[in-house]
C-alpha positions as CSV (number, residue, x, y, z in Angstrom):
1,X,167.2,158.1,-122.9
2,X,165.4,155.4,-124.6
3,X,168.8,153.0,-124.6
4,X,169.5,153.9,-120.3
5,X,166.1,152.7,-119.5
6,X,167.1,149.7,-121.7
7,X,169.9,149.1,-119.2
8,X,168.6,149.6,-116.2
9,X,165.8,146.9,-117.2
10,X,168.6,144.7,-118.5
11,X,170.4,144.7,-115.3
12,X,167.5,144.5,-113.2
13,X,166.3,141.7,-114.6
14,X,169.8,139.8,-114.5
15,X,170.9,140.7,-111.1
16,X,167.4,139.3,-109.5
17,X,167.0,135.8,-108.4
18,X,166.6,133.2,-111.2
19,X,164.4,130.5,-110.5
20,X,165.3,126.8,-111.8
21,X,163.2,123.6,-112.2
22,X,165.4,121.5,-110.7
23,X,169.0,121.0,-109.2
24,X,171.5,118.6,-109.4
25,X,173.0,116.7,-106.0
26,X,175.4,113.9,-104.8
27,X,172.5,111.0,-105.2
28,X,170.2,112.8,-107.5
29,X,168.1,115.2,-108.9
30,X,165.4,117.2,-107.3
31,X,162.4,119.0,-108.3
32,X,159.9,120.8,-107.7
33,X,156.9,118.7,-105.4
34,X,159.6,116.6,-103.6
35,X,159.1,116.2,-99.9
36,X,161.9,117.7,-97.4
37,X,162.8,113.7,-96.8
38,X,163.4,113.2,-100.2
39,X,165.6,116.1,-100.7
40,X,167.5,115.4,-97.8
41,X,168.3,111.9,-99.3
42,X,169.3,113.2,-102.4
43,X,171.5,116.4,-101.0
44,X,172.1,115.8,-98.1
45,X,171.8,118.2,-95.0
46,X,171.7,122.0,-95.9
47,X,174.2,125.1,-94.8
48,X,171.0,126.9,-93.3
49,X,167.5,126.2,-92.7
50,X,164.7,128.4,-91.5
51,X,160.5,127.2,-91.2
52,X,158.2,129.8,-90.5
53,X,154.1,130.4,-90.8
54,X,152.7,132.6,-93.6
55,X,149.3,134.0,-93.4
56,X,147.7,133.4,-97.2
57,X,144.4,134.8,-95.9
58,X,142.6,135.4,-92.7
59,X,142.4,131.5,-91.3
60,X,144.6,129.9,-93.8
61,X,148.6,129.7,-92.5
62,X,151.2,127.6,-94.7
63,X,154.1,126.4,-93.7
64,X,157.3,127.3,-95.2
65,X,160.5,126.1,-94.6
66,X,163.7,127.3,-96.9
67,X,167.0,125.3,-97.3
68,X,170.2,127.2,-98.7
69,X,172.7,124.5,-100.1
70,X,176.4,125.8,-101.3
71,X,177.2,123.0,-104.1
72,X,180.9,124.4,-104.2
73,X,183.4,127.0,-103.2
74,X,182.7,128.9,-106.4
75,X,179.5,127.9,-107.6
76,X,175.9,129.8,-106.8
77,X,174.2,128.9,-104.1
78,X,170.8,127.9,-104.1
79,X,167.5,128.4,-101.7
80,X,165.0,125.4,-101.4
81,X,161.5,126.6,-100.6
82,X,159.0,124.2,-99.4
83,X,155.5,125.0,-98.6
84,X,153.4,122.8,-96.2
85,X,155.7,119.6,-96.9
86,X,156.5,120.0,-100.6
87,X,159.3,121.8,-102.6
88,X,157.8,124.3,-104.7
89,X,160.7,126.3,-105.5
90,X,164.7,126.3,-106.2
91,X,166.0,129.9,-106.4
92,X,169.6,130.6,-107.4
93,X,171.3,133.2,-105.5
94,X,175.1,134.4,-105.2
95,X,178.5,133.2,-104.8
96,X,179.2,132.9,-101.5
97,X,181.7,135.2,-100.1
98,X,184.4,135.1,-97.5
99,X,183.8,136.1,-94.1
100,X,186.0,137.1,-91.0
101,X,185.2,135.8,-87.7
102,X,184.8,137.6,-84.5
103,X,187.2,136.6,-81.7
């Protein structure tokens, strides 16, 4: 029983998001307490981006904003998240996969 629980840790741990220090672009490298401007001028516009509020505690809302960039047709994609005008984090997440669209 010992070795299952083993594997379901294993694969838990390897099939949830990884988080990186930095990330490689066209014009540079960016990291982690880089403005939106910055990242923009190193990668270039993002595939999708999304800004919302989130409550930390009563009074106290941050802003977050989270940029996906696709680097390649194969490669991982990755999610930017900035909080109140900085990036604080670069998650990588899955190969993209194809899609059909609706006529």
């Amino acid at each position: 029983m010992s070795g299952m629980r083993s594997f379901v840790f294993i694969f838990a741990l390897l099939s949830s998001a990884t988080t990186f220090a930095n990330m490689r672009c066209q014009y540079g490298t960016v990291h982690r307490g880089l403005t939106p401007f910055e990242v923009l001028q190193r990668c270039g516009d993002a595939a999708f981006e999304q800004t919302r509020l989130e409550v930390r505690e009563p009074g106290y809302y941050v802003q977050v904003d989270e940029w996906v960039y696709q680097q390649g047709t194969n490669k991982f994609q990755r999610l930017l998240r900035f909080e109140n005008g900085r990036l604080r984090k670069i998650e990588l997440l899955d190969k993209p996969r194809g899609f059909s669209p609706v006529y």
